[in-house]
Structure formats: C-alpha cells, structure tokens
C-alpha positions as CSV (number, residue, x, y, z in Angstrom):
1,X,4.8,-20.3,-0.3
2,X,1.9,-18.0,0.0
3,X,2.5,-16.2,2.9
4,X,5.8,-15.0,1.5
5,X,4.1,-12.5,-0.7
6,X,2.9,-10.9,2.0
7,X,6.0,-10.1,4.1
8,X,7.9,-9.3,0.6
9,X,6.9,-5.7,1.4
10,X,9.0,-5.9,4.9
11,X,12.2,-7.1,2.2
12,X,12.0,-3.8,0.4
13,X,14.7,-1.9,1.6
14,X,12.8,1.6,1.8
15,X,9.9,-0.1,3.6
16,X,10.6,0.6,7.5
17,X,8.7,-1.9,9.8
18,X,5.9,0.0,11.5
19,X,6.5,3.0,9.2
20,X,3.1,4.6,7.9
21,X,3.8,3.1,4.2
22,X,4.1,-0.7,5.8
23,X,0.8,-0.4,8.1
24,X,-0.8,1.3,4.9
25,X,0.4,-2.1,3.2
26,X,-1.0,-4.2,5.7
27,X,-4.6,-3.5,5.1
28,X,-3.9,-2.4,1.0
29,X,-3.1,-6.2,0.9
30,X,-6.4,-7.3,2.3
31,X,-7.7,-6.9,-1.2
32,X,-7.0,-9.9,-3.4
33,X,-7.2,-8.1,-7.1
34,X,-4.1,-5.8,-5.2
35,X,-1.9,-8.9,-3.9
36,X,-2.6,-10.4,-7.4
37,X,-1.4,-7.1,-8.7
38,X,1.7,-7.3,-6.9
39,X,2.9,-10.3,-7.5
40,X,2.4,-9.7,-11.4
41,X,4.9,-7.1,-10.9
42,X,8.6,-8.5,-12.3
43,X,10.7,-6.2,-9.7
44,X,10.8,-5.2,-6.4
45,X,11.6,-1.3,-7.8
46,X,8.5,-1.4,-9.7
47,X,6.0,-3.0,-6.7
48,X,7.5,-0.5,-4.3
49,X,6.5,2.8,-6.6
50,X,3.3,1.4,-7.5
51,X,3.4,1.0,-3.3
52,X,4.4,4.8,-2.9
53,X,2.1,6.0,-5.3
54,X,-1.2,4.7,-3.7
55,X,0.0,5.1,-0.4
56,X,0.4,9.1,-1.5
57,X,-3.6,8.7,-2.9
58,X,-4.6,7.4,0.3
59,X,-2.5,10.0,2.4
60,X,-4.3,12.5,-0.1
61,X,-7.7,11.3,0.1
62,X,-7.5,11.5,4.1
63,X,-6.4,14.4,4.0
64,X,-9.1,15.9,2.1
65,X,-11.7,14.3,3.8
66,X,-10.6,15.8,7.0
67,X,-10.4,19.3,6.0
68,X,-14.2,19.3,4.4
69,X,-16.8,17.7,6.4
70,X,-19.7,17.7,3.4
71,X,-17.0,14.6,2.0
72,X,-19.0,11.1,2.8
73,X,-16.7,8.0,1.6
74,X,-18.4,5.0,1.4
C-alpha cells in the first residue's frame, strides 16, 4: 500500500509523465515530513496546488540563484 502514494502524483491529471513538475516531484518526495504532508491532504485538487505552488518556489529560487553568483544555498 505504500508505494501507491508515491505514484499518486502520475494519477493527477495535470501531472504529465516526465514533465518538469513530476521530476520536481520525484525528489520533493524524498523528504518524509512532505510525503506525510501529502497524504494528509483530503483531495487530489488540493495536493496538486500545494504541488504547483512549491514547484513555482523552486523554479524561483533557481532562478535567482543563477542570475546572482554572491547566492550560496546550503
């Protein structure tokens, strides 16, 4: 039963397989306190805009860290 929670993201019908947002998932997920996150979420509309929105930070973050080189991430 556990190792449907991770391919629940590949059910959501926005996800595309090897899109950005799924590989993004893929590693997101290697966090537990996210995959306990996740499955505390009731719907699948909710999990996938909570999805979006930290895939956005990410894509964000990146971003910024490759247009000033005095940013160190840890």
């Amino acid at each position: 039963m556990q190792h449907r929670r991770g391919y629940e993201v590949h059910f959501i019908q926005d996800v595309i397989f090897d899109s950005e947002l799924n590989l993004f998932s893929t590693e997101f997920f290697l966090v537990r306190s996210r995959r306990e996150m996740w499955v505390a979420m009731e719907s699948k509309d909710m999990k996938f805009t909570w999805l979006k929105i930290r895939f956005e930070k990410h894509q964000t973050l990146n971003l910024k860290v490759r247009n000033n080189p005095h940013i160190i991430v840890i």
